[in-house]
C-alpha positions as CSV (number, residue, x, y, z in Angstrom):
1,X,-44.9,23.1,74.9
2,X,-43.7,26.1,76.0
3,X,-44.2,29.2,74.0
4,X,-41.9,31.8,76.2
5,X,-38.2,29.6,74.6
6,X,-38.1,31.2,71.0
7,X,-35.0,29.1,69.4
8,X,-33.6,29.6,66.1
9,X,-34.4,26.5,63.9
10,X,-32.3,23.5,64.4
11,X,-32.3,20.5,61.6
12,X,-34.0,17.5,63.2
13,X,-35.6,19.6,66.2
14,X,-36.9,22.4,64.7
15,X,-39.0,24.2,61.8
16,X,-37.2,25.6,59.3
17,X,-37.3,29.8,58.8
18,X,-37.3,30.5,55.8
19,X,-34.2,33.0,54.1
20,X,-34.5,33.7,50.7
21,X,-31.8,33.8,47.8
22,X,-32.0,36.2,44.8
23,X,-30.7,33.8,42.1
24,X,-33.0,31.8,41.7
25,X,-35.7,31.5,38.7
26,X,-38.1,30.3,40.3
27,X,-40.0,31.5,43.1
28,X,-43.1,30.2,45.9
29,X,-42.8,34.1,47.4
30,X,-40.6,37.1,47.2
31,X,-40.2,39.6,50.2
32,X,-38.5,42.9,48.3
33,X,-35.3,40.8,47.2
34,X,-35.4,38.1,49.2
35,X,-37.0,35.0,47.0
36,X,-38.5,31.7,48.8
37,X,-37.8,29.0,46.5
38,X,-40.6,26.4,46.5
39,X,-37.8,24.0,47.8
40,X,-37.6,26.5,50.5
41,X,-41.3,27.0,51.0
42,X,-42.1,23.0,50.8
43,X,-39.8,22.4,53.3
44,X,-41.1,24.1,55.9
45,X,-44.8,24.0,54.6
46,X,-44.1,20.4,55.3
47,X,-42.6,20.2,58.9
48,X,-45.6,22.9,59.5
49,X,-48.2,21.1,58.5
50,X,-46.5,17.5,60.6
51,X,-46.2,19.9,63.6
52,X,-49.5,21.6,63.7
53,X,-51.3,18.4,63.3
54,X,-49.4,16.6,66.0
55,X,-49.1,19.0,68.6
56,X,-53.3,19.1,68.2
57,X,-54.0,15.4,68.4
58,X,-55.7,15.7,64.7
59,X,-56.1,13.0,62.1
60,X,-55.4,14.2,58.3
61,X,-58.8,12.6,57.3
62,X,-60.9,13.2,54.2
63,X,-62.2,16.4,54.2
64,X,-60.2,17.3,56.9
65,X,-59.0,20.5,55.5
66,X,-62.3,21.5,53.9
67,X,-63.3,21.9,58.0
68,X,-64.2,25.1,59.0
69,X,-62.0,26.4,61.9
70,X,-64.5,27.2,64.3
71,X,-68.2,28.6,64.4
72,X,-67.5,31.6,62.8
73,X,-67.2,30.2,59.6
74,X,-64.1,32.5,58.8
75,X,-61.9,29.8,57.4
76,X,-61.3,26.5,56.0
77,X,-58.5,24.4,57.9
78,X,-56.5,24.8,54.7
79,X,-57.2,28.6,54.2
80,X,-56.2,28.8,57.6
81,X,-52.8,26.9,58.2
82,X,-51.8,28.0,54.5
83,X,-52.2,31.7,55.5
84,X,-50.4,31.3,58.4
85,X,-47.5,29.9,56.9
86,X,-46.9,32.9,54.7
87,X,-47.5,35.1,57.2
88,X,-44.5,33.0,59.0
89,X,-42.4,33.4,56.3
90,X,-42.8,37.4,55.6
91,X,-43.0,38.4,59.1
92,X,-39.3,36.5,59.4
93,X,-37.9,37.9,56.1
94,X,-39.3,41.4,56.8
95,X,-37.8,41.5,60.5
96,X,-34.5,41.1,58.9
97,X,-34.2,43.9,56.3
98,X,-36.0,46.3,58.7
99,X,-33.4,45.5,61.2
100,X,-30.5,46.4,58.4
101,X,-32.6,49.7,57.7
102,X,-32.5,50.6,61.2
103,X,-28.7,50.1,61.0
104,X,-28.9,48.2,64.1
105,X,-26.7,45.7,65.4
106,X,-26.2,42.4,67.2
107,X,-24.1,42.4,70.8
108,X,-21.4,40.2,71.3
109,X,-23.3,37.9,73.6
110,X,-26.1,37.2,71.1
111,X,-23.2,36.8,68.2
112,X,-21.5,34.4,70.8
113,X,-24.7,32.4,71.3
114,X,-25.3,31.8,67.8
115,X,-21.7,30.4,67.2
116,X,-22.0,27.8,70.0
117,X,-25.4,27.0,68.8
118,X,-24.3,26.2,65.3
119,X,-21.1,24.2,66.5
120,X,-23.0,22.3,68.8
121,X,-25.3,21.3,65.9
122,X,-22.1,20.5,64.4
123,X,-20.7,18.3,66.7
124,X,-24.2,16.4,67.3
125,X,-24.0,15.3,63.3
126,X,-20.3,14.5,63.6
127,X,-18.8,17.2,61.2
128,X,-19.8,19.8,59.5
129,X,-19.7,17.9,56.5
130,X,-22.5,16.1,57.5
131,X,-24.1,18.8,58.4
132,X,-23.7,20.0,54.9
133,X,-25.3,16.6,53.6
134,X,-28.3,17.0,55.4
135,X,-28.9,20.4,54.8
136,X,-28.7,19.6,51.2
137,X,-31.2,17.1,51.6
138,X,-34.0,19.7,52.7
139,X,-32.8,21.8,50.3
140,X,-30.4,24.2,52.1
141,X,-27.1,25.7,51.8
142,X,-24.6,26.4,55.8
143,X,-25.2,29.9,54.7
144,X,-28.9,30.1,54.1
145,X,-29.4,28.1,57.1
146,X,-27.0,30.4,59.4
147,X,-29.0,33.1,58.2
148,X,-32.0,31.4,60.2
149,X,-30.0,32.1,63.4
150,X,-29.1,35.6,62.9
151,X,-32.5,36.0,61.2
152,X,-34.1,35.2,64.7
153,X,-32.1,37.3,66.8
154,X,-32.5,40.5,64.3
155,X,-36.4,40.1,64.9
156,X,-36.0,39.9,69.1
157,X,-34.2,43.3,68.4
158,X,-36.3,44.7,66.5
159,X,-39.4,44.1,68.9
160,X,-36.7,45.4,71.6
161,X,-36.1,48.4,69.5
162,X,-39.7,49.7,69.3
163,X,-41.2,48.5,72.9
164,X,-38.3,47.1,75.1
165,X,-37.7,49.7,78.9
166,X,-34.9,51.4,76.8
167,X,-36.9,52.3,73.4
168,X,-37.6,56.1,72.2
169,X,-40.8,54.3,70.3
170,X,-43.1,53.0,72.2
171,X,-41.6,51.8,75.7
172,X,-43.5,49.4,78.1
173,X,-43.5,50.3,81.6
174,X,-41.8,47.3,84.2
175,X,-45.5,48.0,85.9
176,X,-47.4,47.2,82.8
177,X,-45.4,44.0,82.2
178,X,-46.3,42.3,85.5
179,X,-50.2,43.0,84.8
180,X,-49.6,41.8,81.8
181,X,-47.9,38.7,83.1
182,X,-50.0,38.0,85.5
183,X,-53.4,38.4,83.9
184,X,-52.7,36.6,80.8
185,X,-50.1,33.9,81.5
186,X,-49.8,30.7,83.4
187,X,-46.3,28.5,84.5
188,X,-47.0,24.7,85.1
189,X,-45.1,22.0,85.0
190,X,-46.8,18.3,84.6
191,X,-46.1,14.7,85.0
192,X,-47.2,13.3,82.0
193,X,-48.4,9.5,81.2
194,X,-48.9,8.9,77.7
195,X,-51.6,6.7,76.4
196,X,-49.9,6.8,72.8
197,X,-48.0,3.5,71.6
198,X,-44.1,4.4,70.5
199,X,-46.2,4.6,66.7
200,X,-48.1,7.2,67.6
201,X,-51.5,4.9,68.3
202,X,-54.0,4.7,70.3
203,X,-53.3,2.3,73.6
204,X,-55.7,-0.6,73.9
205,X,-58.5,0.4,76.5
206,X,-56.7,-2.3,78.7
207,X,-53.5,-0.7,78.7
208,X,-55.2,2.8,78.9
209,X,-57.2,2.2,81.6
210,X,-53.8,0.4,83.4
211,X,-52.2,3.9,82.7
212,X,-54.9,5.7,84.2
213,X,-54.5,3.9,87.3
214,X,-51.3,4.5,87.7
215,X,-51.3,8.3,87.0
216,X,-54.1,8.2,89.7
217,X,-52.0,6.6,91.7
218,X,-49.2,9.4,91.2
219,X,-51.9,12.1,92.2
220,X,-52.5,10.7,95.5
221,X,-49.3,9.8,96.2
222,X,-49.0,14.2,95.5
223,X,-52.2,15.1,97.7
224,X,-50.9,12.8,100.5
225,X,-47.8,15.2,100.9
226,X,-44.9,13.4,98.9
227,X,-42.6,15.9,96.8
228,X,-43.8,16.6,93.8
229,X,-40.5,17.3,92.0
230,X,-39.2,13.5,92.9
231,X,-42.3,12.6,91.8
232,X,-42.1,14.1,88.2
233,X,-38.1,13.1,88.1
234,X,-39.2,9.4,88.3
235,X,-42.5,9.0,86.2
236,X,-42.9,11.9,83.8
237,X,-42.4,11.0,80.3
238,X,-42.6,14.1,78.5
239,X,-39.2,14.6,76.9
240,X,-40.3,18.8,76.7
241,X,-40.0,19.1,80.5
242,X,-35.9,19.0,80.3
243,X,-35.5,21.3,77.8
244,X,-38.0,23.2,80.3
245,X,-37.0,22.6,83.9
246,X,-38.7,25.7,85.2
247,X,-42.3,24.8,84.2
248,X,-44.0,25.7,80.7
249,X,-45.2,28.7,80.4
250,X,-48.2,30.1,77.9
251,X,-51.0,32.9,77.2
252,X,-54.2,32.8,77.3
253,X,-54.4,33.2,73.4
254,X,-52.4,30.0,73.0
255,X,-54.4,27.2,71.8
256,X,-52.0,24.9,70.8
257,X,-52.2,22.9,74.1
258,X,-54.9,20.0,74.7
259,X,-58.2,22.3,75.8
260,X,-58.8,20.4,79.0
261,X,-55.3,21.1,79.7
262,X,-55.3,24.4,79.3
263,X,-58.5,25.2,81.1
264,X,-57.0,23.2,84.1
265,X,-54.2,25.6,84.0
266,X,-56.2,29.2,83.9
267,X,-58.3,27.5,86.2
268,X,-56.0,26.8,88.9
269,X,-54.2,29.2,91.4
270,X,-50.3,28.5,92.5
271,X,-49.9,25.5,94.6
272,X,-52.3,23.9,93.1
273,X,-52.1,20.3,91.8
274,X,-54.7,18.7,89.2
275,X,-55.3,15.4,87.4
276,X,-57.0,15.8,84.1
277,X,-57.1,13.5,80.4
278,X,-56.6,14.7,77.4
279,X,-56.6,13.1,74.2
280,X,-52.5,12.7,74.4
281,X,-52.3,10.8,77.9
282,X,-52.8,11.6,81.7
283,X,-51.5,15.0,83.2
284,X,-50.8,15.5,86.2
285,X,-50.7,19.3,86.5
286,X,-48.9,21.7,89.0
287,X,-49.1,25.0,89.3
288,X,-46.3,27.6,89.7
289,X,-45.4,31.8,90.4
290,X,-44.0,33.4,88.4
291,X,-39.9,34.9,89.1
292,X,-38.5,37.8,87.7
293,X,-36.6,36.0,85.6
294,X,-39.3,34.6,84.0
295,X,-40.2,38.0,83.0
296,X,-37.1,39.7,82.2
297,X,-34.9,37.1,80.6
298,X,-34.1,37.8,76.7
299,X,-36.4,36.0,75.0
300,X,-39.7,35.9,77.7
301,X,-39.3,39.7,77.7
302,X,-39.3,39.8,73.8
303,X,-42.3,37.5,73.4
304,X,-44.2,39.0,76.4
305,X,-43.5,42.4,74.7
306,X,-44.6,41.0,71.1
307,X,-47.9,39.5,72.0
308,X,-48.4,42.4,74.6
309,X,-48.1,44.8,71.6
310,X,-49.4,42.8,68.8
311,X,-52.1,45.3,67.4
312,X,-48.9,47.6,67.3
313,X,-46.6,45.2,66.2
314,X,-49.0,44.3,62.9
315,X,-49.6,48.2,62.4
316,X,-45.2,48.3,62.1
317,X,-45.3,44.7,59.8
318,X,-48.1,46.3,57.3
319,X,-46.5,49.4,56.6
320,X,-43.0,47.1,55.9
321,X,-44.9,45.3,54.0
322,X,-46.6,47.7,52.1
323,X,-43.3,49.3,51.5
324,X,-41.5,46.3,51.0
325,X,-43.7,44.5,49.0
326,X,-44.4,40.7,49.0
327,X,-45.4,39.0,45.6
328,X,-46.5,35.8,45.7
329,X,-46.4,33.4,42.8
330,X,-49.7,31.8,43.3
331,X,-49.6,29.1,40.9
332,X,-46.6,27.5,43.0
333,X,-48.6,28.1,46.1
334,X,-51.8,26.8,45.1
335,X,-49.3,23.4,44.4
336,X,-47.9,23.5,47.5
337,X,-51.3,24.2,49.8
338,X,-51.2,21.8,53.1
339,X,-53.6,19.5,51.8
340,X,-51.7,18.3,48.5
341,X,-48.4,18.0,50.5
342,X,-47.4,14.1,52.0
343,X,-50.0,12.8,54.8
344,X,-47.9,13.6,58.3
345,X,-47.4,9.7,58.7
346,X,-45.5,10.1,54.8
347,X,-43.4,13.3,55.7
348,X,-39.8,13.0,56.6
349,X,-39.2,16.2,58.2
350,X,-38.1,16.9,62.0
351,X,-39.6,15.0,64.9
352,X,-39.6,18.0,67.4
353,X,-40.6,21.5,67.1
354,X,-39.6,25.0,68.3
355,X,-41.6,25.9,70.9
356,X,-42.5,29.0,69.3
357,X,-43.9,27.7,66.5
358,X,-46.2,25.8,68.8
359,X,-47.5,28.9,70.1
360,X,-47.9,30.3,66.6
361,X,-49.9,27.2,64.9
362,X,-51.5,25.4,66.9
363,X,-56.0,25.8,67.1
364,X,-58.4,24.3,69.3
365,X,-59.7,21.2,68.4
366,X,-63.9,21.4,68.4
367,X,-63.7,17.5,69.5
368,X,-61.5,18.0,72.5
């Protein structure tokens, strides 16, 4: 849930980025040289599409994605998660050729941090071999999917490049970054009680209610003075809180959390412990400051810096693209919109997302 960790994609945990070859003959999109085959584009289209609806307790019902977004009327739920996909998928592609323009180059540690990434990946399927199988599966090359990693880190320098404390662009202040911290972002941490079976169902109202006794349980336990770390250690069941031991942390123009969730956590100040139900589970929510190093490690200081500057950021991506040029072939696309691609409960793509592509799909539900 957190939408501070920005990770390059990893098969079976992650959405694919998309990188682009210039062989092929047919095409979903083309970024200048790069082409997105519709192999390419389906692939993460799909594993979009299972996320987004997940991570937003939605039901692919029909007429779903005829929905309007919200009460402006703007866009369809289709118009909407389609656009966003491309936009995805150029933003990446156009990143990585402005950072060759700029004739800019990756440090040691980041080139470092890719290798072990990609042999750990390695050694979790066994070989690279296997690897190789499965990438071939989703219809990738090792090369076009190393190219996600290095892909990733050229766009964190490129954001560094025009806004980081050391640019000659556009540099952010350390001053402005703390107010910006501070009046737009919130760390929690929660222990989490699902009320989901292992299938991804609804619990009978028995066995919801039982949960809800329990997590109420947990909560006093909390406001009678016990240790609330212990107490997440032995009852949380959210897998996301050990990839995020520090608490999750997320703006205020992130929606893709459960509402009641997220309103509990603007809502609250530091120290503060709340119990509240969403449409996922109980959650039993904490409160946390925030550290310097929230602020200042590599990538919170690259995504604090791109949401900070993101009317500055777009100006920079519309004049790439306009330069660039993006064509899209629209007959492919119109094949491949969200709502003619497999049902989530059909799709065979990863379980568990980046956390950044959380952030960057997920809407509030009306319902919640």
């Amino acid at each position: 849930m957190s939408v501070i960790k920005r990770a390059a994609a990893l098969l079976g945990a992650a959405v694919m980025l998309i990188s682009g070859v210039s062989c092929s003959k047919s095409y979903a999109m083309k970024v200048g040289d790069v082409v997105i085959t519709p192999e390419q584009y389906r692939v993460t289209a799909v594993s979009i599409k299972k996320q987004y609806l997940t991570e937003n307790g939605l039901e692919e019902t029909d007429g779903f994605w005829d929905k309007y977004v919200d009460t402006t009327y703007s866009s369809t739920m289709k118009e909407y998660l389609n656009a966003m996909i491309q936009s995805y998928i150029i933003s990446s592609n156009l990143y990585s050729i402005h950072f060759d323009e700029l004739g800019l180059s990756l440090d040691s540690e980041t080139e470092q941090e890719i290798k072990a990434s990609i042999e750990e990946l390695i050694n979790q399927y066994g070989s690279r071999e296997n690897l190789d199988a499965a990438l071939k599966e989703q219809g990738y090359s090792y090369d076009e999917f190393v190219k996600q990693y290095y892909d990733e880190a050229k766009r964190k320098a490129i954001i560094m490049y025009y806004f980081g404390p050391d640019s000659t662009e556009q540099p952010v202040s350390e001053q402005s970054l703390h107010e910006y911290y501070d009046e737009y972002y919130v760390k929690v941490k929660h222990i989490f009680l699902s009320t989901k079976t292992k299938e991804g169902d609804e619990m009978s109202k028995t066995r919801r209610d039982e949960v809800g006794q329990k997590a109420q349980r947990i909560y006093d336990r909390v406001m009678a003075g016990e240790d609330y770390e212990a107490l997440l250690d032995e009852f949380n069941e959210d897998p996301g809180m050990a990839s995020s031991p520090n608490g999750y942390i997320f703006s205020s123009e992130d929606s893709s959390y459960p509402r009641v969730f997220y309103n509990a956590a603007f809502e609250m100040e530091p120290g503060q412990v709340r119990l509240v139900q969403s449409n996922l589970g109980y959650h039993i929510i904490k409160k946390y400051s925030f550290s310097e190093d929230d602020i200042y490690s590599p990538d919170n200081i690259t995504t604090l810096l791109e949401n900070m500057m993101s009317e500055e950021s777009n100006k920079i991506l519309d004049k790439l693209k306009e330069r660039i040029g993006v064509t899209y072939n629209n007959a492919v696309l119109d094949s491949m919109s969200v709502e003619k691609l497999p049902r989530a409960t059909e799709a065979v793509t990863p379980d568990d997302m980046t956390e950044d592509v959380k952030e960057q799909f997920g809407i509030e539900d009306e319902d919640e």
